[in-house]
C-alpha positions as CSV (number, residue, x, y, z in Angstrom):
1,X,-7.3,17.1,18.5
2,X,-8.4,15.2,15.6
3,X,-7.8,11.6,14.0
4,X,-6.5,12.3,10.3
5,X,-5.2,8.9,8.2
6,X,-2.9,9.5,4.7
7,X,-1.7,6.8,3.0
8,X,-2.4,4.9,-0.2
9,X,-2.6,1.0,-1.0
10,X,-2.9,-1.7,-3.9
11,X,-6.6,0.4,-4.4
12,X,-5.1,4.1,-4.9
13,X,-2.1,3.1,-6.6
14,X,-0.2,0.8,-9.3
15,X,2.4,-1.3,-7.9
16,X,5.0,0.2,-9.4
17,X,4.0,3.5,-7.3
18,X,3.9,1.0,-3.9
19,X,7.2,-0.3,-4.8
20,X,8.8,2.7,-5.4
21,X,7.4,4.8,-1.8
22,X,8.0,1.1,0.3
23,X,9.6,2.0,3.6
24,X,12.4,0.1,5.3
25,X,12.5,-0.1,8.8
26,X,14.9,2.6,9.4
27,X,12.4,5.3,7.3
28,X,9.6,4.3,9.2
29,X,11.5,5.5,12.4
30,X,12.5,8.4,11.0
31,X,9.1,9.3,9.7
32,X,7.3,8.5,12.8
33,X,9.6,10.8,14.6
34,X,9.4,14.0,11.8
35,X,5.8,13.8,11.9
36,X,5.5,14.4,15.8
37,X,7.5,17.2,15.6
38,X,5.5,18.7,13.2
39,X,3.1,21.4,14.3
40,X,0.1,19.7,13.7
41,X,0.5,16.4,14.9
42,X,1.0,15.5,18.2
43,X,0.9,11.7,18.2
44,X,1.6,9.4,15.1
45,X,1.7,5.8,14.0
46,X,2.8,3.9,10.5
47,X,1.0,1.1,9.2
48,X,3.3,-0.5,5.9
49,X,3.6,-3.1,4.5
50,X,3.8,-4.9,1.2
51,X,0.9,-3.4,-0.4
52,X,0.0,-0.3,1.9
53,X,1.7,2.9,3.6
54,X,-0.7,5.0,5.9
55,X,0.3,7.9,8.1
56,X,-2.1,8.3,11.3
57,X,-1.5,11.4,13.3
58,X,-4.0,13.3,15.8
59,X,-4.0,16.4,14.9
60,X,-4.9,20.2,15.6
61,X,-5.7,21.6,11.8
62,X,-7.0,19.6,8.8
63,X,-5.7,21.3,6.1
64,X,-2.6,21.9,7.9
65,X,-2.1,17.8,8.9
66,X,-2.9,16.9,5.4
67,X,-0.5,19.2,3.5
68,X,2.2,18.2,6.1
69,X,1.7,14.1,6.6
70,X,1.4,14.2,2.6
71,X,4.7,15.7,2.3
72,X,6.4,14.2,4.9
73,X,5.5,10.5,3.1
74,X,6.8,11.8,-0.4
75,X,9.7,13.1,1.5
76,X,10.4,9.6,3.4
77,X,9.4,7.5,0.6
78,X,11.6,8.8,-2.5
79,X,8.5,9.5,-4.9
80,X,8.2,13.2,-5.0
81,X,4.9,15.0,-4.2
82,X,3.6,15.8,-7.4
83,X,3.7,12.1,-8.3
84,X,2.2,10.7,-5.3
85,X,-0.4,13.4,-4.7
86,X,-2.7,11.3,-7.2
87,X,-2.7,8.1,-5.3
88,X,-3.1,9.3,-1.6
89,X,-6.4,9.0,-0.2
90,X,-7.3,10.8,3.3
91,X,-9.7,9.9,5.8
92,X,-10.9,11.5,8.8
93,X,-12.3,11.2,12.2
94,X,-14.5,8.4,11.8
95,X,-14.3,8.1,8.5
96,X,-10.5,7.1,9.8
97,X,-12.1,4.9,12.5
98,X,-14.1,3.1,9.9
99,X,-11.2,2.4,7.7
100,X,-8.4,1.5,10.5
101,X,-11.0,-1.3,11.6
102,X,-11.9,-2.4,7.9
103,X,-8.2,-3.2,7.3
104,X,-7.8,-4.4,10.3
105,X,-10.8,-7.3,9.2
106,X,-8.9,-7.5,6.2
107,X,-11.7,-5.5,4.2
108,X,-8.9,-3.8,2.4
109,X,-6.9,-6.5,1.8
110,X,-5.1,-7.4,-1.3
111,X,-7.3,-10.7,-0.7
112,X,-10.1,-10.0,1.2
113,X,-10.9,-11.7,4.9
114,X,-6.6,-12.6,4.9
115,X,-5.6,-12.5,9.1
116,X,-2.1,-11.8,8.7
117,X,-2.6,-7.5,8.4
118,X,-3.6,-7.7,12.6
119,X,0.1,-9.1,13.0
120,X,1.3,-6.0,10.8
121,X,-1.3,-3.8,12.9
122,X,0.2,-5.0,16.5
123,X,3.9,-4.1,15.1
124,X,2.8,-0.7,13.9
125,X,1.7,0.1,17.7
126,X,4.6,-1.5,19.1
127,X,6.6,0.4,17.0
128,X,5.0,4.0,17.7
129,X,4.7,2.7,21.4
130,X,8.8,1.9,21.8
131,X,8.9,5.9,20.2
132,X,6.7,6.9,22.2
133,X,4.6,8.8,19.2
134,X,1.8,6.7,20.2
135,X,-0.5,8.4,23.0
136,X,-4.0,7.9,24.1
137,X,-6.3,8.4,20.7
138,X,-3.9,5.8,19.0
139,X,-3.1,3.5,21.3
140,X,-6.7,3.3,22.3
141,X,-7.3,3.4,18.0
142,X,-5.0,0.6,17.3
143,X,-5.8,-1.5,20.2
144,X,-9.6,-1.8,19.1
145,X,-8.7,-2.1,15.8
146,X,-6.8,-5.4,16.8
147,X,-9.9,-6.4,19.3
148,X,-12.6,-5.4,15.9
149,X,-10.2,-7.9,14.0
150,X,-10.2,-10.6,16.1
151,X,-14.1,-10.4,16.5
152,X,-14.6,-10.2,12.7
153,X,-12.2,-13.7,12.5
154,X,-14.2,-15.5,15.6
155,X,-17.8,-14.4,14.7
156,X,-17.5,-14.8,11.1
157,X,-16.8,-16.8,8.1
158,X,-14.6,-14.5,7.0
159,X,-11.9,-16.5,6.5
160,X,-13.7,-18.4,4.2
161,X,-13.9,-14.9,2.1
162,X,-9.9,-15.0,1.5
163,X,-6.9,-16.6,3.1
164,X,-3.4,-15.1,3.4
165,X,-0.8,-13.6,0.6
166,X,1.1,-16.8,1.2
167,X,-1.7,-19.0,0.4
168,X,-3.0,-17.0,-2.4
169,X,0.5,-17.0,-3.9
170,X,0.8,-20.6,-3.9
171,X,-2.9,-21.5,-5.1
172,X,-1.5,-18.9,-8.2
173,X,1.1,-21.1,-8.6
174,X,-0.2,-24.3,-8.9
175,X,-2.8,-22.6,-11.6
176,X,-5.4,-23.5,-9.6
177,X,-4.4,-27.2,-8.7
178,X,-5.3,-28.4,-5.0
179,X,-2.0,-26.7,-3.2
180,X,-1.2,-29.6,-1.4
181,X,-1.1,-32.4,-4.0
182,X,0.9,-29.7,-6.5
183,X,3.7,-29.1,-3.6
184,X,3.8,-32.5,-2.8
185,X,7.4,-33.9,-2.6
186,X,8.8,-30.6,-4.1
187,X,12.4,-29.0,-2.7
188,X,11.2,-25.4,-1.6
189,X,13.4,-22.1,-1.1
190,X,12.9,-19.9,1.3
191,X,14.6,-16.7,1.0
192,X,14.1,-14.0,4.2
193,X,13.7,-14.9,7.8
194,X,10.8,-12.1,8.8
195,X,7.5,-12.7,9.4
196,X,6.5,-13.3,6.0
197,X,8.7,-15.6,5.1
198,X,8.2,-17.3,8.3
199,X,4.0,-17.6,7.2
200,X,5.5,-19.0,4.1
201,X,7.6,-21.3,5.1
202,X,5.2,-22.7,7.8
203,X,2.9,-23.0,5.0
204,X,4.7,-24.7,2.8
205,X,5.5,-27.5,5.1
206,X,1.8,-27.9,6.0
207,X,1.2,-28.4,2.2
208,X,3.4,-31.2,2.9
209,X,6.7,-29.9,0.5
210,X,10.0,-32.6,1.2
211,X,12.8,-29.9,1.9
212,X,12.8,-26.2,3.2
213,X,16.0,-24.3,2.9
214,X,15.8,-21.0,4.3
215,X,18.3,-17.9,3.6
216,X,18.8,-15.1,5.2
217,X,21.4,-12.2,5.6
218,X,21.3,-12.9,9.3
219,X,22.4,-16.9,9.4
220,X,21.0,-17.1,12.8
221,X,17.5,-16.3,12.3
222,X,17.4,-18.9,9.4
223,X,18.8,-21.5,11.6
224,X,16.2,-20.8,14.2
225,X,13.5,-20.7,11.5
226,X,14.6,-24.1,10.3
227,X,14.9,-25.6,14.0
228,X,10.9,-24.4,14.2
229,X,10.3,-26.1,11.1
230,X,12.2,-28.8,12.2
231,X,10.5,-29.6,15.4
232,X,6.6,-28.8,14.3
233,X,4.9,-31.4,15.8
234,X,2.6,-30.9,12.1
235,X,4.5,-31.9,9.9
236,X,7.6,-33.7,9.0
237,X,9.5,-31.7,7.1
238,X,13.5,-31.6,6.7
239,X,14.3,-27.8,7.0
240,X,17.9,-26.6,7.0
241,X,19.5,-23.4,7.2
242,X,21.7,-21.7,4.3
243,X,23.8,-18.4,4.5
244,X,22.5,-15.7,1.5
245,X,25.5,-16.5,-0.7
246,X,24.2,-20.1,-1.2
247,X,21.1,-18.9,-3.1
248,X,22.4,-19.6,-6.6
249,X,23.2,-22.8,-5.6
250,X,20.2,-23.5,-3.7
251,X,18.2,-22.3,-6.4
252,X,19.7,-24.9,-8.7
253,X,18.0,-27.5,-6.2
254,X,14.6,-26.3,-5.5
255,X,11.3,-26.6,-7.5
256,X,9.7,-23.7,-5.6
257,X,11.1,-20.7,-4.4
258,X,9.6,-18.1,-2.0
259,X,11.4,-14.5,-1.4
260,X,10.8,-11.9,0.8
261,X,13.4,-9.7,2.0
262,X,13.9,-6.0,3.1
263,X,16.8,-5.5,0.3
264,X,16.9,-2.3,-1.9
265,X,17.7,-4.8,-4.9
266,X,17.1,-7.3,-6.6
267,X,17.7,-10.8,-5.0
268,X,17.2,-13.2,-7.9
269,X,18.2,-11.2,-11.6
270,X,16.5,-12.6,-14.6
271,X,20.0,-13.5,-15.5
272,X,20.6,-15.8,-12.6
273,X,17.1,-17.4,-13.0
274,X,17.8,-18.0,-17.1
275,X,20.8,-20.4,-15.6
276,X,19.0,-22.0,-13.5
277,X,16.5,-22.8,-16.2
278,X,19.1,-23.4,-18.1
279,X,21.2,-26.1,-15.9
280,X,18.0,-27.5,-14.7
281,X,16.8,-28.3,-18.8
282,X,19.5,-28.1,-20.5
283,X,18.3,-25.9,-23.0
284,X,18.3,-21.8,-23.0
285,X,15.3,-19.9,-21.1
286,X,14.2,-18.3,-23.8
287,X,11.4,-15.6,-24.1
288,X,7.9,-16.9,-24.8
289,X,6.2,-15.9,-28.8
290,X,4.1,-13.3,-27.2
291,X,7.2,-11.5,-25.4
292,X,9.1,-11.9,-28.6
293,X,6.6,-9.9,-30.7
294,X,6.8,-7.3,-27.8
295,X,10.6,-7.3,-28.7
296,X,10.1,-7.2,-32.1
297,X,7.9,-4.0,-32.1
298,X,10.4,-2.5,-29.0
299,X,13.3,-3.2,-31.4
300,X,11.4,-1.3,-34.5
301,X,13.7,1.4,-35.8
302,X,12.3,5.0,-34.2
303,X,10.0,6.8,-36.5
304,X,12.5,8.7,-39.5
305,X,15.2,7.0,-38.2
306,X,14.8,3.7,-39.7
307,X,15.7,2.0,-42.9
308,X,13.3,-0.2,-45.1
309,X,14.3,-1.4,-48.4
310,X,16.3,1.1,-50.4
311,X,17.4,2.8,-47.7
312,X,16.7,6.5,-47.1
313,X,20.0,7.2,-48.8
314,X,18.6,10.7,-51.4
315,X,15.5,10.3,-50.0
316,X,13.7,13.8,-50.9
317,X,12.8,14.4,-47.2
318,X,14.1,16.6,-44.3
319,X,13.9,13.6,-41.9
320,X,13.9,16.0,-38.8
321,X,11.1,17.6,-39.9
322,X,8.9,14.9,-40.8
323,X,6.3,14.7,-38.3
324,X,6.2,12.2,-35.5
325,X,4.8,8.6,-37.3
326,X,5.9,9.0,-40.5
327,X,8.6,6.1,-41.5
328,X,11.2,7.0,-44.7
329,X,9.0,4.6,-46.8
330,X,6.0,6.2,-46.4
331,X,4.7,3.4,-44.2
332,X,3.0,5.5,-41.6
333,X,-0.1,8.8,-41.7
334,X,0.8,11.3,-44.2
335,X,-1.6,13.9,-42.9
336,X,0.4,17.6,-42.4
337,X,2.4,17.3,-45.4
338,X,2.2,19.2,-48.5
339,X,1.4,18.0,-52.2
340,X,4.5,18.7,-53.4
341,X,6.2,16.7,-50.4
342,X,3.8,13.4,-51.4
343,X,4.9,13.4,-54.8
344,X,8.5,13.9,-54.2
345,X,8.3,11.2,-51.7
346,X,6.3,8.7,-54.0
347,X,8.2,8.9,-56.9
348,X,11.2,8.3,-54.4
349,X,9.3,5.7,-52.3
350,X,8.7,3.8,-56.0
351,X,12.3,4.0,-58.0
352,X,14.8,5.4,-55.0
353,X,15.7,8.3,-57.1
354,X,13.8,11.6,-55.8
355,X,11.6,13.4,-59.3
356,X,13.1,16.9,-59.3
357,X,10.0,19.3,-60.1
358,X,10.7,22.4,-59.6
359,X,8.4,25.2,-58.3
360,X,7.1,28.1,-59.3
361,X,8.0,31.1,-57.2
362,X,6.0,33.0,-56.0
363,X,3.2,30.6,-56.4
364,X,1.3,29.7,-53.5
365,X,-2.4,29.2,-52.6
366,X,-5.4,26.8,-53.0
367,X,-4.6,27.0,-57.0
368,X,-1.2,26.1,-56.7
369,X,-1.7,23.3,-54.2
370,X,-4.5,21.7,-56.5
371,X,-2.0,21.3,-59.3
372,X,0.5,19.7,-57.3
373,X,-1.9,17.4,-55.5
374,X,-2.9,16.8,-59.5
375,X,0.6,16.2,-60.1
376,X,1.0,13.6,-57.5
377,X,-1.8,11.4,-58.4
378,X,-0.3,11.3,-62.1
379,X,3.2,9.9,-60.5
380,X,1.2,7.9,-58.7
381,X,-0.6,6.3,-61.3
382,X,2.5,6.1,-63.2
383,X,4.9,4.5,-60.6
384,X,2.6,3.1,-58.2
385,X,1.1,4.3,-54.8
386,X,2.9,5.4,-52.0
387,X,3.4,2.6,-49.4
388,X,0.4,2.3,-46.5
389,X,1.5,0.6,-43.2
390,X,0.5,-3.1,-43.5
391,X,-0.5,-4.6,-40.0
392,X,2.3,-7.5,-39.4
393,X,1.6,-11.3,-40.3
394,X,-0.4,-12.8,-37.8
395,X,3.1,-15.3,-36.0
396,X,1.3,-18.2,-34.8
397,X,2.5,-18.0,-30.7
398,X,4.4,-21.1,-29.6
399,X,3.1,-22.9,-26.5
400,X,5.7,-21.7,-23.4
401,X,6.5,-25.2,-22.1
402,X,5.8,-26.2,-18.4
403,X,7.4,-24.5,-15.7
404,X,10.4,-26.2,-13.7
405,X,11.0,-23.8,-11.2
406,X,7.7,-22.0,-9.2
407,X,8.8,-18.3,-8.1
408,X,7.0,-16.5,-5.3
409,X,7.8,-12.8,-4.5
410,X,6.2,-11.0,-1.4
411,X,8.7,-8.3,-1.3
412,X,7.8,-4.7,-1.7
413,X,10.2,-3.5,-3.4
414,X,9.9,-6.5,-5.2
415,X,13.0,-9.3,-4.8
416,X,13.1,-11.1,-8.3
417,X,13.2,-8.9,-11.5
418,X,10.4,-8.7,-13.2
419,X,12.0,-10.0,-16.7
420,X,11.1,-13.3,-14.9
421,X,8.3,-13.3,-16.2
422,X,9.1,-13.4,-19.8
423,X,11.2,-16.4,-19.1
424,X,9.6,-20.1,-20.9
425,X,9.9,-22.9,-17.9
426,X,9.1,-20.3,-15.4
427,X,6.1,-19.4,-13.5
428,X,6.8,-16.1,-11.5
429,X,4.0,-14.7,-9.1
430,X,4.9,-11.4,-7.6
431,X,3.0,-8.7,-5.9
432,X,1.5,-7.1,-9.2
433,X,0.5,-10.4,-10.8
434,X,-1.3,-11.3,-7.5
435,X,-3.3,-7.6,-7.2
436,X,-4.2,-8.5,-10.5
437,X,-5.4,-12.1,-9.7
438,X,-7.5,-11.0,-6.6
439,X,-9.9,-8.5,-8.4
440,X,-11.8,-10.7,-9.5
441,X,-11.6,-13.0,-6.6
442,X,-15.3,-14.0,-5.0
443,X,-16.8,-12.3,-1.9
444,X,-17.9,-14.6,1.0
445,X,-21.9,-13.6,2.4
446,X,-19.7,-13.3,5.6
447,X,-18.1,-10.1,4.1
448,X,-21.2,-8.3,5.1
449,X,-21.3,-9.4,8.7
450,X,-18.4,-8.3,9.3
451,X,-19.0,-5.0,7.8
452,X,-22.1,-4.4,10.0
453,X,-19.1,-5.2,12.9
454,X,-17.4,-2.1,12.1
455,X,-19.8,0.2,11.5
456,X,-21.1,-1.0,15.1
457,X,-17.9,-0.8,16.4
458,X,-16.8,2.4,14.5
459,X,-20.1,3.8,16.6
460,X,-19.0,2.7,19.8
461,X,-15.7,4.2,19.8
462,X,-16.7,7.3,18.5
463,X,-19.1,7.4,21.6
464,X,-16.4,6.4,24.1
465,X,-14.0,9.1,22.4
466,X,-16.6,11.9,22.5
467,X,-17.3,10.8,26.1
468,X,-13.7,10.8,27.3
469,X,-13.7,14.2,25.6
470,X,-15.9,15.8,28.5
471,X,-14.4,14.0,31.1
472,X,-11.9,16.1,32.1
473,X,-14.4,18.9,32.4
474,X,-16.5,17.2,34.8
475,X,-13.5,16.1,36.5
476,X,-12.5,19.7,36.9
477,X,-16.2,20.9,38.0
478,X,-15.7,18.3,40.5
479,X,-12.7,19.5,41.9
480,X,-14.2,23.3,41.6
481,X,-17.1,21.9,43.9
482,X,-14.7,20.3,46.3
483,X,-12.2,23.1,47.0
484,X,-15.7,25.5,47.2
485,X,-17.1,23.1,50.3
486,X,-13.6,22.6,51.4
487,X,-13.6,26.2,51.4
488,X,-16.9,26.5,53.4
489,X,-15.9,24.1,55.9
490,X,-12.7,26.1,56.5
491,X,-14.6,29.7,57.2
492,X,-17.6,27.6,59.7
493,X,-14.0,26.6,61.6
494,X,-13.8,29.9,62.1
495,X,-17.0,31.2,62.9
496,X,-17.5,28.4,65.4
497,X,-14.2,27.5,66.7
498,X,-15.6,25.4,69.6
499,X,-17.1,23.2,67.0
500,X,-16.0,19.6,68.4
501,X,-14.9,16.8,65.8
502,X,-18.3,15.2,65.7
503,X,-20.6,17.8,64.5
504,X,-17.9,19.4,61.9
505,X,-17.7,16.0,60.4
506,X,-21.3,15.6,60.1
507,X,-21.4,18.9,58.6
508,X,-18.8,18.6,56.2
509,X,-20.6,15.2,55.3
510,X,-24.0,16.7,54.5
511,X,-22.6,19.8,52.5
512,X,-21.1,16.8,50.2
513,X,-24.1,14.9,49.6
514,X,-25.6,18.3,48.5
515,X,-23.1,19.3,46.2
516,X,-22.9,15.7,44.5
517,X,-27.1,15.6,44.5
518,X,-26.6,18.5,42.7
519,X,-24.0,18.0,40.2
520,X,-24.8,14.6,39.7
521,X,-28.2,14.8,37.2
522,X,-26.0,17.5,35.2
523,X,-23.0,15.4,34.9
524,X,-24.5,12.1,34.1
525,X,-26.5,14.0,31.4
526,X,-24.1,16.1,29.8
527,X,-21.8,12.8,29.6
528,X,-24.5,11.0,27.6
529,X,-25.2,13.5,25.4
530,X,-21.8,14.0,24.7
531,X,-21.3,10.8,23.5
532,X,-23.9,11.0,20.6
533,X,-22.8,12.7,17.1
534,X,-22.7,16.6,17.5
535,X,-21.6,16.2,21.7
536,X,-18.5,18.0,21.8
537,X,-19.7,21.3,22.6
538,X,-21.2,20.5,25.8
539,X,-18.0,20.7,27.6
540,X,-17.5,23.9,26.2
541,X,-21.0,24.8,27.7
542,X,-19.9,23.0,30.8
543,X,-16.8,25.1,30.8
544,X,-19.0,28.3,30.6
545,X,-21.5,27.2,32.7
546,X,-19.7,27.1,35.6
547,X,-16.9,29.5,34.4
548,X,-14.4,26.6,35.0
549,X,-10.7,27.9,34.0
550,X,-9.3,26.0,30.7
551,X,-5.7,25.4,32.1
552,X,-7.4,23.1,35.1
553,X,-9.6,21.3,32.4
554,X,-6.2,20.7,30.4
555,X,-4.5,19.8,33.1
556,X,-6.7,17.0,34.1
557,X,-6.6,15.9,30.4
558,X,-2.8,15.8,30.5
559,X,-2.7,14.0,34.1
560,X,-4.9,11.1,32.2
561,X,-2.9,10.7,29.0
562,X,-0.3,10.2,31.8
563,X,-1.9,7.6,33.4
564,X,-3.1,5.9,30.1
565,X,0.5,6.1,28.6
566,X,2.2,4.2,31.9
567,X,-0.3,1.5,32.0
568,X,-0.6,0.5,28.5
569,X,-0.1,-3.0,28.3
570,X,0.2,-5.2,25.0
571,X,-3.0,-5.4,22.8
């Protein structure tokens, strides 16, 4: 069996794609348990969350387990195949390994050396372990993966490299203004009760906010997230508890509100948000210059469709003909159409009233189209030239005035509608604007120790795999070796029955320490070289070696995962 990852993140895809394929809770059970009973796969484990969704499985064929864990997540996720197929990336093996442990460091974060993905990573295996689609390979997988994390935190600087969403989100905010003195005093709003909102919320009282109300479908999780709040011996914050429906009213209250929910719509509508704006200035939200020229253009009449001055009432031309870009007046390219066309349409263009100039029939050809282009630049001299599309006037943009209400959005898909941000007096940071913030966000020096950390660690597991690969081959020649002196012993009984207790133990002693003299040299070896690249086939040499039957070498490998699956404890 082989480690194979699918997934894609904020690297493979836009956001729009990650919003769209997000997975609830429920379709993370439901894929978890599909993919297991695929062929290919025999164990399996999700890892989701706001901006990532990877599928690991162990599994028997490559080509098979990609094909099926790539439909399987366009099946679970809404976004058909086709679609997703471009923003799926697959690793595997250790090139798996490698990338489990860099996200797990927070390599492959949306902001890089941010600690919060090893919480996400410890769900994912409790999740697959309460399932029970998480056996040895990934439990062992995911469990290192938390202990590589934790190493890359302690030994490192990497947290100087990047902090979490949270905090990122809120330095966005303040547009770069020290977080603590811009949150100051503020009334904050707190919408979800997961972890995320939780980080958030604890984060905001730190930075030393006046008020925390928290919403939340369930009422009782947001009064116990408020009693936490409540009772931190760091800070001093009043936090109190709201049930969903008070959101609007809430909203009305706070200068800073934080939302992230597992809802399949939209929490906060632009419409609601405009109110609020609205209530809290007195004046409309209105949309800022820039958006309003992006109205403008969206609300230009569809090419042949439109009206400029005149009208197109007579207007010479077969409007569903005329090729895509060209406007009634003539203010678009005029490339495709024929001489005769031009001047019919510039005379029009000119006086509104078409020039009827009648062909000749029958004439066609290079002679008859350089009279009518002739023709056309006559009209055209006489009644001016046709119309060229004239850029717009430059519109001076008018300054958007300063934000009254802060809105954060965690939530994948996303909580507040996106016309937010086209809203004057509001500053709205979602998951998009943030992936589009980070890009050019620094990397610490300490990004490269922690890189040499995985790859070191990538090497060691791939060692310990490849040498818990042969060990139930050796375990089996073991046994073969015992049952063959056990055998021994047996037939001695019989050819010297009057063999007293004393001697036969002896014996049976000796023949032992031969054997394991014996096996031990070949053992020890064939372990150690099975743990560097390229090892695996020396338990199938073992195997042949010492013509040891494959159902007892499998049986010994089941008998282990066993063990390994009742004694797993929490990572």
């Amino acid at each position: 069996m082989s480690l194979l990852v699918v997934g894609l993140s904020h690297r493979s895809a836009p956001v729009s794609v990650l919003e769209r394929a997000s997975l609830n809770a429920d379709a993370q059970l439901k894929l978890l348990q599909d993919t297991v009973a695929a062929e290919p796969a025999a164990e399996a484990a999700v890892l989701a969350t706001c901006n990532r969704i990877e599928l690991y499985a162990d599994v028997d064929k490559f080509h098979a387990g990609v094909a099926e864990l790539s439909t399987l997540l366009a099946q679970h996720s809404g976004v058909g195949l086709e679609e997703l197929t471009p923003h799926l990336y697959v690793h595997y093996e250790d090139r798996a390994v490698h990338h489990l442990f860099s996200v797990a460091c927070g390599l492959d974060s949306m902001v890089v050396g941010e600690g919060q993905i090893l919480g996400q990573i410890k769900d994912s295996l409790a999740r697959a372990q309460d399932l029970h689609t998480a056996g040895r390979l990934l439990n062992e997988l995911f469990q290192q993966a938390l202990r590589v994390g934790k190493r890359a935190h302690s030994e490192t600087g990497i947290d100087r490299a990047g902090q979490s969403l949270v905090t990122f989100g809120l330095e966005q905010l303040s547009a770069g203004a020290d977080v603590q003195q811009w949150a100051r005093g503020k009334k904050a709003l707190v919408i979800g009760a997961g972890s995320m909102s939780s980080l958030a919320a604890a984060t905001l009282a730190r930075a030393g906010v006046a008020e925390i109300v928290v919403a939340n479908r369930t009422f009782e999780r947001a009064e116990r997230l408020a009693q936490i709040l409540s009772e931190g011996d760091d800070t001093d914050v009043l936090a109190r508890a709201v049930p969903m429906d008070s959101v609007p009213v809430e909203l009305t209250r706070a200068d800073v509100a934080v939302s992230c929910t597992g809802a399949t719509g939209l929490v906060l509508t632009a419409d609601s948000v405009a109110a609020t704006v609205a209530g809290r200035t007195g004046a409309p939200a209105v949309k800022s210059a820039a958006v309003r020229e992006e109205r403008q253009g969206a609300e230009t009449p569809a090419p042949g469709t439109g009206t400029a001055a005149g009208g197109d009432e007579n207007c010479p031309l077969d409007l569903s003909s005329v090729p895509s870009g060209f406007s009634v007046m003539g203010e678009a390219a005029v490339a495709g159409l024929d001489a005769a066309t031009l001047e019919q349409h510039g005379a029009w263009a000119a006086g509104g009233t078409a020039v009827d100039r009648p062909r000749e029939s029958g004439r066609t050809g290079p002679e008859a189209e350089a009279e009518l282009i002739g023709a056309l630049a006559v009209t055209a001299t006489r009644v001016g030239r046709i119309p060229e599309r004239r850029r717009p006037e430059p519109v001076a943009e008018v300054p958007r005035p300063e934000p009254v209400l802060f809105l954060l959005d965690l939530a994948m898909p996303r909580d507040v509608d996106a016309a937010v941000h086209r809203l004057a007096g509001v500053r709205l940071v979602d998951i998009e604007s943030l992936a589009d913030a980070s890009a050019d966000a620094p990397m610490a020096a300490d990004v490269d120790m922690v890189r040499r950390i995985v790859a070191d660690e990538v090497a060691a597991f791939g060692a310990a795999q490849r040498a818990a690969h042969i060990t139930p081959t050796v375990v089996a020649l073991r046994s073969m070796a015992a049952d063959v002196v056990a055998g021994e012993i047996a037939r001695l009984e019989g050819r010297l029955p009057g063999l007293d207790d004393k001697h036969r133990a002896e014996i049976t002693q000796t023949v032992k320490r031969v054997v394991d003299k014996l096996l031990h040299a070949p053992t020890v070896r064939v372990k150690q070289l099975a743990a560097e690249p390229g090892g695996a086939g020396y338990a199938d040499a073992l195997r042949t070696l010492f013509d040891l039957d494959q159902e007892t070498v499998a049986s010994v490998s089941r008998a282990e995962n066993s063990t390994t699956e009742k004694n797993r404890g929490p990572a």
